[in-house]
SEDO-847979 format. One record per atom (N, C-alpha, C): x, y negated, z negated; residue in three letters. Coordinates in steps of 0.1 Angstrom, whole numbers, padded with zeros to 4 digits, always signed. Atoms other than C-alpha are relative to their C-alpha. Layout:
XYZALA/...
END
This chain:
+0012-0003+0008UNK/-0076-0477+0587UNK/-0003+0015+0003UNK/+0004-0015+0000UNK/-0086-0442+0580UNK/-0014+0004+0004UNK/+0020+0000-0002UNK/-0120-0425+0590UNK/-0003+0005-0016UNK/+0006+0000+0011UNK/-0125-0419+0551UNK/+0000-0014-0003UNK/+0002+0015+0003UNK/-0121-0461+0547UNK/-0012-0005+0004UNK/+0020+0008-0009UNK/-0149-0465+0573UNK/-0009+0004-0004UNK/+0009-0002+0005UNK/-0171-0445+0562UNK/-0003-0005-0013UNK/+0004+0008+0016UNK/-0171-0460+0526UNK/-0002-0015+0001UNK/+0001+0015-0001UNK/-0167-0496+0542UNK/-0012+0002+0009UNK/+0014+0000-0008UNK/-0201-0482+0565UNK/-0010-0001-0008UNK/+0015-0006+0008UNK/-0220-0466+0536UNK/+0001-0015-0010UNK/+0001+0014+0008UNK/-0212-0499+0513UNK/-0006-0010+0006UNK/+0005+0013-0005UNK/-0221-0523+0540UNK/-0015+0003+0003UNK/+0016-0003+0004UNK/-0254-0501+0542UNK/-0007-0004-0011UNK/+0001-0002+0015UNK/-0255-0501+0506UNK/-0007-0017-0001UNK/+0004+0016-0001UNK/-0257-0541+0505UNK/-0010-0003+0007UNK/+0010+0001-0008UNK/-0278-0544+0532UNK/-0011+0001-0004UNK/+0011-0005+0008UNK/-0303-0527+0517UNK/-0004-0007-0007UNK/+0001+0007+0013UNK/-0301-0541+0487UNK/-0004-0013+0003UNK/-0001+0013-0006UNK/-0302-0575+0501UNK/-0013-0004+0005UNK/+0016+0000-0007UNK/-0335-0568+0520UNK/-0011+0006-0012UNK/+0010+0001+0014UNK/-0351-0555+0485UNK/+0004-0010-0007UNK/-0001+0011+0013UNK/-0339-0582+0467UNK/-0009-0015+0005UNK/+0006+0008-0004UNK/-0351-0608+0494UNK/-0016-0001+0004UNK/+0019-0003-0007UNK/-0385-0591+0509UNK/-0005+0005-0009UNK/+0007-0006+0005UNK/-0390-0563+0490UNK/-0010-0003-0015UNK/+0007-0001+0009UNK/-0397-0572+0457UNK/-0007-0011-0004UNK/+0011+0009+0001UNK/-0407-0605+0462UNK/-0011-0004+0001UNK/+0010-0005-0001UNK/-0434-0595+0477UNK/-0011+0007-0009UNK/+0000-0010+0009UNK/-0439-0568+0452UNK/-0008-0005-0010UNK/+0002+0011+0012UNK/-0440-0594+0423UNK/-0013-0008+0002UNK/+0012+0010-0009UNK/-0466-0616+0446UNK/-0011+0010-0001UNK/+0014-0010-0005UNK/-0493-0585+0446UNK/-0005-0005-0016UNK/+0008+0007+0015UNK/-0524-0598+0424UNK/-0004+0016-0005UNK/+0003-0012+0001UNK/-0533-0575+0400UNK/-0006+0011+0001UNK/+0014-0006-0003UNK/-0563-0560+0412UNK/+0007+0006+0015UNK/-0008-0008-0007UNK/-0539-0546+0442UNK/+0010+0007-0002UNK/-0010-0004+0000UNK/-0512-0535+0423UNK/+0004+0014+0001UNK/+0000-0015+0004UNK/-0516-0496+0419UNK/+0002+0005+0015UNK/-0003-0006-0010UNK/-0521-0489+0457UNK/+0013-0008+0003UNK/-0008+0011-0008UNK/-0497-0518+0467UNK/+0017+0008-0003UNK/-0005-0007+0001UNK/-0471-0504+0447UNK/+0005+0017+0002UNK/+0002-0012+0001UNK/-0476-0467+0449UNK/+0006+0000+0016UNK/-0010-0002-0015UNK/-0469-0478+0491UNK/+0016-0004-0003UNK/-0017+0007+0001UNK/-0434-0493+0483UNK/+0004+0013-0009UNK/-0006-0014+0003UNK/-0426-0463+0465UNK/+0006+0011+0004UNK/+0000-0011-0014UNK/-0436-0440+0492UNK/+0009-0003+0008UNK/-0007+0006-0010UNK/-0419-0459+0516UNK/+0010-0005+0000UNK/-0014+0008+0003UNK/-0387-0470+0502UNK/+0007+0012-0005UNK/-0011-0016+0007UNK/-0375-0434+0486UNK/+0007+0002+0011UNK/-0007-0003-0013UNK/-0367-0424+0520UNK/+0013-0003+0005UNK/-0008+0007-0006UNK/-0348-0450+0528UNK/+0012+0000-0009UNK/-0009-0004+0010UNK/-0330-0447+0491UNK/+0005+0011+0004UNK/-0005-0010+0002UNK/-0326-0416+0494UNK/+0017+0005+0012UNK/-0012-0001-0012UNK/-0300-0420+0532UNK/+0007-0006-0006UNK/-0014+0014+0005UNK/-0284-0451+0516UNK/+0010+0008-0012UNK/-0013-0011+0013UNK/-0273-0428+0483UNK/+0008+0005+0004UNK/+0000-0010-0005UNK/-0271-0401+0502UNK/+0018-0004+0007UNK/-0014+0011-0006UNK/-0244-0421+0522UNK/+0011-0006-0010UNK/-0017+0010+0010UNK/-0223-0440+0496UNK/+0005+0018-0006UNK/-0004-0009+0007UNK/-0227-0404+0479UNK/+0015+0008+0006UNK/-0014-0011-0012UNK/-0204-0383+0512UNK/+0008-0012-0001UNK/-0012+0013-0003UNK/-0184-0417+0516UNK/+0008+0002-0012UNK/-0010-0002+0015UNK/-0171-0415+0477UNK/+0007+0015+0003UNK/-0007-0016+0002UNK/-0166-0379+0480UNK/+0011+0004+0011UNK/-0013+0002-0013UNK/-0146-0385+0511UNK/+0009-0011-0005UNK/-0010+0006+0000UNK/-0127-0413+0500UNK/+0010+0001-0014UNK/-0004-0008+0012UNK/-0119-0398+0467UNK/+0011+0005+0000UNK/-0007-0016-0004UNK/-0105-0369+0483UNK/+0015-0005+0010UNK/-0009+0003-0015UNK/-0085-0389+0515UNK/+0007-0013-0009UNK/-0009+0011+0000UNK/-0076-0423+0502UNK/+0010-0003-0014UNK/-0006+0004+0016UNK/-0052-0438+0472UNK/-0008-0008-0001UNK/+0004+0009+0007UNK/-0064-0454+0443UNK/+0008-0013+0005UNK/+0000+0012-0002UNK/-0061-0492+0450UNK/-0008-0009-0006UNK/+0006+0008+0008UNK/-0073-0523+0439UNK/-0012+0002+0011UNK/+0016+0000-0005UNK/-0102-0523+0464UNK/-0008+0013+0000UNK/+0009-0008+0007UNK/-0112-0490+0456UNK/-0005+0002-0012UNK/+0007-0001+0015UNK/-0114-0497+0420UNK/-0013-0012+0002UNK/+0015+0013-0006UNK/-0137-0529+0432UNK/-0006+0008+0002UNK/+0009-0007-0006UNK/-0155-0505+0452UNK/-0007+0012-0011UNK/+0007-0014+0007UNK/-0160-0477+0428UNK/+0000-0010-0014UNK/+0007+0007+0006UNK/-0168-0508+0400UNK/-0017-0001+0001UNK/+0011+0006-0008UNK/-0195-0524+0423UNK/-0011+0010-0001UNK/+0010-0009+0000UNK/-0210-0489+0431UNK/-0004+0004-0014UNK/+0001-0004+0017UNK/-0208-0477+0393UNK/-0012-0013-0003UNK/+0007+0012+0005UNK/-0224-0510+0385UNK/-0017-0001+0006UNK/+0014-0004-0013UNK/-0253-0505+0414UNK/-0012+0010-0006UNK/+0009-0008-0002UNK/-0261-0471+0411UNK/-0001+0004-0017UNK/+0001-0004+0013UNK/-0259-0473+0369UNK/-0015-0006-0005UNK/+0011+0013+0002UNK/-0286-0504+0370UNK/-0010+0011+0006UNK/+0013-0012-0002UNK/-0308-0480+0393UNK/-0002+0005-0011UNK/+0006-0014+0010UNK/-0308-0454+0368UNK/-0004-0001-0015UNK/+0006+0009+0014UNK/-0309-0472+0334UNK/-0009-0012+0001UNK/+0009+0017+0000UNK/-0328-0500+0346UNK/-0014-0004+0010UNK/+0009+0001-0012UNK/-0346-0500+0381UNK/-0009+0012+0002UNK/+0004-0009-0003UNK/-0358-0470+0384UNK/-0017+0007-0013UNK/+0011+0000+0015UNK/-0375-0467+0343UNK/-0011-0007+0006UNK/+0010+0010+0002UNK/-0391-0497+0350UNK/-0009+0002+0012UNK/+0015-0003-0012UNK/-0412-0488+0382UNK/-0006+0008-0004UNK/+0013-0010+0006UNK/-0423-0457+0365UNK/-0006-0004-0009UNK/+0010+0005+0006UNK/-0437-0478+0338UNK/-0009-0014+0009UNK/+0006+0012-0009UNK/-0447-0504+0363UNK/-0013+0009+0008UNK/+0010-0011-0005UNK/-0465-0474+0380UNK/-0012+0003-0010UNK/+0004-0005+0012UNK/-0480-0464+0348UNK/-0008-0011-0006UNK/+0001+0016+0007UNK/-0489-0500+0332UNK/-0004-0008+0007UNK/+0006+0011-0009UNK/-0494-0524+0362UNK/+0008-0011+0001UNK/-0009+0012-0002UNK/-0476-0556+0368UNK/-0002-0008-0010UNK/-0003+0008+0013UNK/-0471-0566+0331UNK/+0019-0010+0004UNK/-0009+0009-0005UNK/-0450-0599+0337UNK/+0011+0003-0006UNK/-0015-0002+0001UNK/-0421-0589+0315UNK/+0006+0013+0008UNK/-0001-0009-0010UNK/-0419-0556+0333UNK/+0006-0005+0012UNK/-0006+0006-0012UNK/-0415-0575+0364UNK/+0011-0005+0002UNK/-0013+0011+0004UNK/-0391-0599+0352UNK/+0011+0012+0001UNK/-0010-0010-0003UNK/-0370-0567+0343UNK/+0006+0006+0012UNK/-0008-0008-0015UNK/-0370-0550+0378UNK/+0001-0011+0007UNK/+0001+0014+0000UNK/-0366-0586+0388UNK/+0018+0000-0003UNK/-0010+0000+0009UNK/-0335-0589+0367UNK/+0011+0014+0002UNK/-0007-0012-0003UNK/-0321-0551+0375UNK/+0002-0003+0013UNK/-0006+0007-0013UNK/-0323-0560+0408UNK/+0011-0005+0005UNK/-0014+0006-0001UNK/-0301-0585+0410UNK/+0008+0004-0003UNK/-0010-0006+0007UNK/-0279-0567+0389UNK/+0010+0013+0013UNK/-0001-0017-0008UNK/-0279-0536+0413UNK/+0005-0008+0014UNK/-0006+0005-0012UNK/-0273-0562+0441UNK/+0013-0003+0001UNK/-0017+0006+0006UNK/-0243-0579+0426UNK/+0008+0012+0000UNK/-0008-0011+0003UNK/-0229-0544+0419UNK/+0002+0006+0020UNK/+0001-0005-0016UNK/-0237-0534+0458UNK/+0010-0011+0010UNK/-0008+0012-0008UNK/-0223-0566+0475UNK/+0023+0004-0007UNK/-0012-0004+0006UNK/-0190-0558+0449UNK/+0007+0008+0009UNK/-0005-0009-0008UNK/-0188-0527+0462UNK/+0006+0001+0014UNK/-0003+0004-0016UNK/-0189-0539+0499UNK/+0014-0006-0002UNK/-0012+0010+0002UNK/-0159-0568+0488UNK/+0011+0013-0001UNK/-0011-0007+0001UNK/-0138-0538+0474UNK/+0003+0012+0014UNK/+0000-0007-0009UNK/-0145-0516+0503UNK/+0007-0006+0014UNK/-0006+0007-0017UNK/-0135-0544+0533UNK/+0013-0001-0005UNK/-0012-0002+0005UNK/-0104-0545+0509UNK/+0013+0012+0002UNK/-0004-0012-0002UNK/-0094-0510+0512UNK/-0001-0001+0015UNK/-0001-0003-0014UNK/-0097-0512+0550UNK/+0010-0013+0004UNK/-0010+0009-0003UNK/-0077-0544+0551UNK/+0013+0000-0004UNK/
END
């Protein structure tokens, strides 16, 4: 195993992680705020979760760009760079809109449903990622 494998099979298994604990805590919770809380309730999960977005990217971002550079194409890095493509495409077309109209608007139930719905999407793409990454190290 390479130290460009690890790090992509670290920053993936972050990646999921994450994902995993917003899919489970974060937004369920999220979804659960009555409306008459939603503006600050949200506006903290915003604050307080970019951060944490921002290492986890931040991370799969040096991991790709390292394993790009170090490893062969393979079938678990095409998994791997599916999964992520799949992840970080849902953030950007999908998770990310809909909080800033969620921000903007309030916890309109289809709204929800969506980042609800992207979610999972973005998880399924993250967990992928992880499968093609323990592949590449196997």
């Amino acid at each position: 195993m390479t130290d460009a494998a690890t790090a992509l099979l670290a920053a993936t298994s972050a990646h999921a992680a994450f994902s995993a604990v917003v899919t489970a805590v974060a937004y369920p919770a999220l979804a659960a705020t009555p409306a008459q809380q939603w503006a600050v309730v949200h506006a903290a999960h915003s604050r307080r979760i970019t951060p944490v977005v921002a290492v986890v990217y931040g991370a799969m971002l040096a991991s790709w760009a390292w394993a790009l550079v170090d490893l062969p194409v393979s079938a678990g890095m095409v998994l791997a760079g599916v999964g992520t493509v799949l992840a970080w495409g849902t953030t950007a077309a999908a998770a990310a809109p809909t909080h800033a109209r969620l921000g903007r608007e309030g916890p309109r139930p289809e709204l929800v449903r969506r980042l609800l719905r992207a979610d999972a999407v973005r998880t399924a793409g993250a967990v992928l990622a992880l499968v093609g990454a323990v592949v590449v190290v196997w």
